[in-house]
Legacy VTK file of the C-alpha trace (Angstrom):
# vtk DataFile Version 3.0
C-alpha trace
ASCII
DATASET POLYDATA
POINTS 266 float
8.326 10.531 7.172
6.920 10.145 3.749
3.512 8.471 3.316
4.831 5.087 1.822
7.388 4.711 4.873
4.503 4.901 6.976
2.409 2.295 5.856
5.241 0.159 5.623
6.164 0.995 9.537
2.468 0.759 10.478
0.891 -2.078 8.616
0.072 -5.138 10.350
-2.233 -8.275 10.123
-6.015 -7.937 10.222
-7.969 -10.939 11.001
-11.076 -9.412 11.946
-13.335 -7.689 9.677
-16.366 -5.057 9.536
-17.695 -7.186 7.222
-18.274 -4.153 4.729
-17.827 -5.642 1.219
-15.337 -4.119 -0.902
-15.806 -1.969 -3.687
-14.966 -3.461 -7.093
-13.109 -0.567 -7.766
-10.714 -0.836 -4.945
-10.426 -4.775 -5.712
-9.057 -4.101 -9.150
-6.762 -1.758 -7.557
-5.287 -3.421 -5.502
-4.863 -6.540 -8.176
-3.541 -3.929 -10.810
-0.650 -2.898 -8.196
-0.162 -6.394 -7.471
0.575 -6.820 -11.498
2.912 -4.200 -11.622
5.269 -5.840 -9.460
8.819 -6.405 -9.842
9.423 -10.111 -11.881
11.991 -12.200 -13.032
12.561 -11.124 -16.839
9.504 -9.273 -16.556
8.353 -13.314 -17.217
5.215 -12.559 -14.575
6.044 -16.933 -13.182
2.774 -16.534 -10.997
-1.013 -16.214 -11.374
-3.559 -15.262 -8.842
-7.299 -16.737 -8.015
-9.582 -14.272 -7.188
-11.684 -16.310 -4.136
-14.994 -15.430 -4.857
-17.485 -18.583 -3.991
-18.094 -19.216 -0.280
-18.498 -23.097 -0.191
-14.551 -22.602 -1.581
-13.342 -20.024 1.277
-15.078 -22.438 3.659
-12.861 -24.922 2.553
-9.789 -23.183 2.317
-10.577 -21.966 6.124
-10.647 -25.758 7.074
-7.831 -26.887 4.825
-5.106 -23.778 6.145
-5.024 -24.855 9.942
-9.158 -24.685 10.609
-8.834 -20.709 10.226
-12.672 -19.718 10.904
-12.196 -15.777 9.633
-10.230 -16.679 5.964
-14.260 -17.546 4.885
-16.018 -14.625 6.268
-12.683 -12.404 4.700
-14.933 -10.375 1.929
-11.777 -10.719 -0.496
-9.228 -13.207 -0.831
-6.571 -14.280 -3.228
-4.460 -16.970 -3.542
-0.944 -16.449 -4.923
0.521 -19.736 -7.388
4.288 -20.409 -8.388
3.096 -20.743 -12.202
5.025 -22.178 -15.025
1.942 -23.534 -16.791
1.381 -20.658 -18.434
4.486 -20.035 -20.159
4.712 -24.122 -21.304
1.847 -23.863 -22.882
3.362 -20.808 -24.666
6.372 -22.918 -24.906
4.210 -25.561 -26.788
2.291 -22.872 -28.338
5.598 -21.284 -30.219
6.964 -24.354 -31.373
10.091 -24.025 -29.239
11.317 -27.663 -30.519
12.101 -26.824 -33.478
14.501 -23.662 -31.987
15.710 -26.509 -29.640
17.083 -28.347 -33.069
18.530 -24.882 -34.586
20.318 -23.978 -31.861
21.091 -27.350 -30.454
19.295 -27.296 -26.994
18.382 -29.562 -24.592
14.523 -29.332 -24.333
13.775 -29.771 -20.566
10.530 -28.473 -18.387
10.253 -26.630 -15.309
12.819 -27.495 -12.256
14.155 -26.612 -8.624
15.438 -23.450 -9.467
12.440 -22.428 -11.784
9.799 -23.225 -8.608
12.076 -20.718 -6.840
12.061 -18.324 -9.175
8.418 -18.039 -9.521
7.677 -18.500 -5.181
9.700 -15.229 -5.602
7.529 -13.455 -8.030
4.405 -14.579 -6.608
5.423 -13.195 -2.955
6.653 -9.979 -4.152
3.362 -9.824 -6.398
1.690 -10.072 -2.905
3.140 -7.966 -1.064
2.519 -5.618 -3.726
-1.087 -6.172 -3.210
-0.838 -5.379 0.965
0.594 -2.076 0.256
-1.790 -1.401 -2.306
-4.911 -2.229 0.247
-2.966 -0.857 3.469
-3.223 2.676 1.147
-6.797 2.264 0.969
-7.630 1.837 3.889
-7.713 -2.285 3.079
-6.477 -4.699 6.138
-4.912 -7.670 5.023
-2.828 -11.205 6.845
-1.050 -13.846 4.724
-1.616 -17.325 5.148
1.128 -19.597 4.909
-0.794 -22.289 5.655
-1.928 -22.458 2.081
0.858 -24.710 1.142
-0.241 -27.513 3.708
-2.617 -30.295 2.294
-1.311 -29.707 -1.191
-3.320 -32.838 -2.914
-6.631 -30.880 -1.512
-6.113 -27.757 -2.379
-4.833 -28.385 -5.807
-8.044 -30.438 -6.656
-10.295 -27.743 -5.048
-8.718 -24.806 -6.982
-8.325 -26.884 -10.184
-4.471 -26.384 -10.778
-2.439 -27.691 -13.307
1.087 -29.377 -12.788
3.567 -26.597 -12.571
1.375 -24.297 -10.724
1.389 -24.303 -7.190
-0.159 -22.513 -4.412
2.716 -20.063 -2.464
0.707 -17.407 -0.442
-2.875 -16.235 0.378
-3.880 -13.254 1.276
-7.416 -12.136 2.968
-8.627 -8.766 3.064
-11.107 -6.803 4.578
-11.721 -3.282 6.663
-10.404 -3.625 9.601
-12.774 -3.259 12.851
-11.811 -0.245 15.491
-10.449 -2.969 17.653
-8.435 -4.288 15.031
-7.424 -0.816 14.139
-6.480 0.109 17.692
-4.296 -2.914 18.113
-0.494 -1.934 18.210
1.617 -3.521 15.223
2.999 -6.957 16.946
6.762 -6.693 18.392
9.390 -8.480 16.192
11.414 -10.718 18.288
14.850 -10.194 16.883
15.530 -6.286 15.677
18.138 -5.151 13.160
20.807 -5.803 15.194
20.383 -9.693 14.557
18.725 -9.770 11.522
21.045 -6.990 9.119
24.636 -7.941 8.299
27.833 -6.196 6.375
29.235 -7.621 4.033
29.346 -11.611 5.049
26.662 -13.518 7.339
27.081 -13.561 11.052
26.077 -16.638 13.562
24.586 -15.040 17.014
26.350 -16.429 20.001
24.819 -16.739 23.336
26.089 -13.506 24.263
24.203 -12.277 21.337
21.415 -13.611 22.257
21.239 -12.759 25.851
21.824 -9.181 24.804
18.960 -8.650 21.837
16.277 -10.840 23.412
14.022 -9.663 25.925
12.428 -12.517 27.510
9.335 -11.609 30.315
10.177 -12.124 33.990
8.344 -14.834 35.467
6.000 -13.224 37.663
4.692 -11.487 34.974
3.534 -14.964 33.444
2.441 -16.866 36.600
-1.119 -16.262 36.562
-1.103 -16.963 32.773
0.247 -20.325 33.086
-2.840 -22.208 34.605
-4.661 -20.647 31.472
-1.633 -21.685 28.449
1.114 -24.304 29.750
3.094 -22.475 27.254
3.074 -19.112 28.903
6.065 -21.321 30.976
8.129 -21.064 28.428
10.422 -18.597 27.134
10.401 -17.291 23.500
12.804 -19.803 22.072
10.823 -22.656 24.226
7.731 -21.165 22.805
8.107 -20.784 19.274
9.579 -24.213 19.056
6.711 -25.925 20.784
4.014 -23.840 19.303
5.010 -23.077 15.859
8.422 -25.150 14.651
7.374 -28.970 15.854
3.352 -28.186 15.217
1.343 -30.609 13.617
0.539 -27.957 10.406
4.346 -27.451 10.531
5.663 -30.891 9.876
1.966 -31.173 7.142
3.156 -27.909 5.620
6.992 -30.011 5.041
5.142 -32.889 3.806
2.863 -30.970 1.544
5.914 -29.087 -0.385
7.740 -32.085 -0.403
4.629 -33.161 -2.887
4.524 -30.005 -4.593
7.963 -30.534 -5.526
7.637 -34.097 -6.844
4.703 -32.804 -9.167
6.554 -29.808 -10.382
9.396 -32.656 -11.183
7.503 -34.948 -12.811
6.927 -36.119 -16.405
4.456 -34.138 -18.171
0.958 -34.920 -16.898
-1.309 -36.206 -19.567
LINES 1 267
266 0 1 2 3 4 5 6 7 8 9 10 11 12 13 14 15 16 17 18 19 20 21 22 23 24 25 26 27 28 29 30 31 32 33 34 35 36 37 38 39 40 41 42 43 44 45 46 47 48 49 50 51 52 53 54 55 56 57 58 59 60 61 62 63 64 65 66 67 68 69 70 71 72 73 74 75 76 77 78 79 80 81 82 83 84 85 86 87 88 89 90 91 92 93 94 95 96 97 98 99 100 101 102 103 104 105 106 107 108 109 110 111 112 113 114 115 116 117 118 119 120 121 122 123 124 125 126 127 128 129 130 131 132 133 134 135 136 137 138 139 140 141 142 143 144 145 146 147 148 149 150 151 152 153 154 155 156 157 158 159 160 161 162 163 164 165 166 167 168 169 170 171 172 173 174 175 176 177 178 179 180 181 182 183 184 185 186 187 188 189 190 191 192 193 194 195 196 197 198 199 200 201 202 203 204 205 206 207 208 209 210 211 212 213 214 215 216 217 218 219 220 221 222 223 224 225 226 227 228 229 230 231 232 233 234 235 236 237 238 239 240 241 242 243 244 245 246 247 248 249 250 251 252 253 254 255 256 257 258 259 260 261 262 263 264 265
């Protein structure tokens, strides 16, 4: 197995940290990798914010779901969906007047642009966990960066097509952290890769790829967590699907979206 392949297979989330700061050095690594990723007509559609003021990761750690170690994380970035940039460009080069040689429609950014730039901003991070995984850097995402849109758009100062897609905190891992086993993926390749076309799992399917615990082996557990009653299915749904940060996090892009639609802002 090749080094990469084994930081891929062996990477997992750290949320607790030595609280060692890290080297500037290694910081501007791992943002220089996360530049060189792959992008959409090499068009870069993303920006990053380099966290660096507490009072601001203390606020971030209340706004994504009351997450206490995102503000004691020595290094954080926040990953945007950014069209900003290049419509300023846009405004910048004159591009109306190309609109009247060439008889186009001049529009601004839409649906399928905000897709296009979620996808270079994730692959941009993920870029950047590889990067710190190779250095020895633990890092988690935090998806709950797109709930409370309104708030975290006024605290980070962003414009109207730029929107926060992904966080990511970093920090050396502690032994205990490091001694954890990566966490078990529900579903393996069997349900998840496909040839050719896409194929529903049946019930038989199901049955067959998921191992759900025996019940004695949750019994003690339950008086603790009513949801250690429940299988994984049960669990996920109650926990994660019909959460209250779920249904804020659908609310919150729903905004994001109306925003990026809008008129120009003054």
């Amino acid at each position: 197995m090749n080094e990469t392949i084994r930081i891929l297979k062996n990477r997992k989330s750290v949320r607790k940290y030595t609280g060692e700061p890290l080297p500037e050095a290694v910081k501007q690594e791992i943002i220089r990798a996360a530049l060189r990723a792959p992008s959409a007509g090499a068009m870069m559609l993303y920006s990053i914010i380099d966290v660096t003021e507490q009072p601001v990761k203390d606020e971030l750690a209340l706004l994504c779901d009351h997450q206490p170690f995102i503000a004691q994380a020595p290094f954080v970035l926040v990953f945007l969906a950014d069209y900003q940039r290049w419509m300023d460009y846009f405004r910048f080069s004159d591009v109306s007047s190309a609109c009247e040689t060439f008889g186009r429609q001049p529009r601004y950014p839409a649906e399928g642009d905000f897709l296009l730039a979620c996808m270079d901003a994730l692959i941009a991070a993920q870029n950047a966990v590889v990067a710190a995984e190779s250095l020895g850097v633990g890092s988690c995402y935090i998806g709950d960066i797109i709930e409370n849109y309104e708030k975290v758009r006024a605290l980070l100062a962003l414009p109207q097509w730029a929107a926060p897609i992904g966080m990511l905190c970093f920090g050396y891992p502690t032994q205990q952290q490091m001694d954890r086993k990566p966490v078990e993926r529900l579903f393996d390749g069997r349900a998840v890769v496909y040839a050719n076309r896409y194929r529903r799992l049946n019930d038989a399917d199901f049955a067959a790829l998921v191992s759900i615990p025996e019940r004695e082996t949750i019994v003690d557990a339950e008086a603790v967590n009513p949801l250690a009653r429940l299988n994984p299915g049960q669990h996920n749904y109650i926990r994660k699907f019909t959460a209250d940060f779920s249904l804020e996090m659908t609310r919150s892009v729903k905004e994001i979206l109306k925003n990026w639609q809008g008129d120009p802002e003054s």
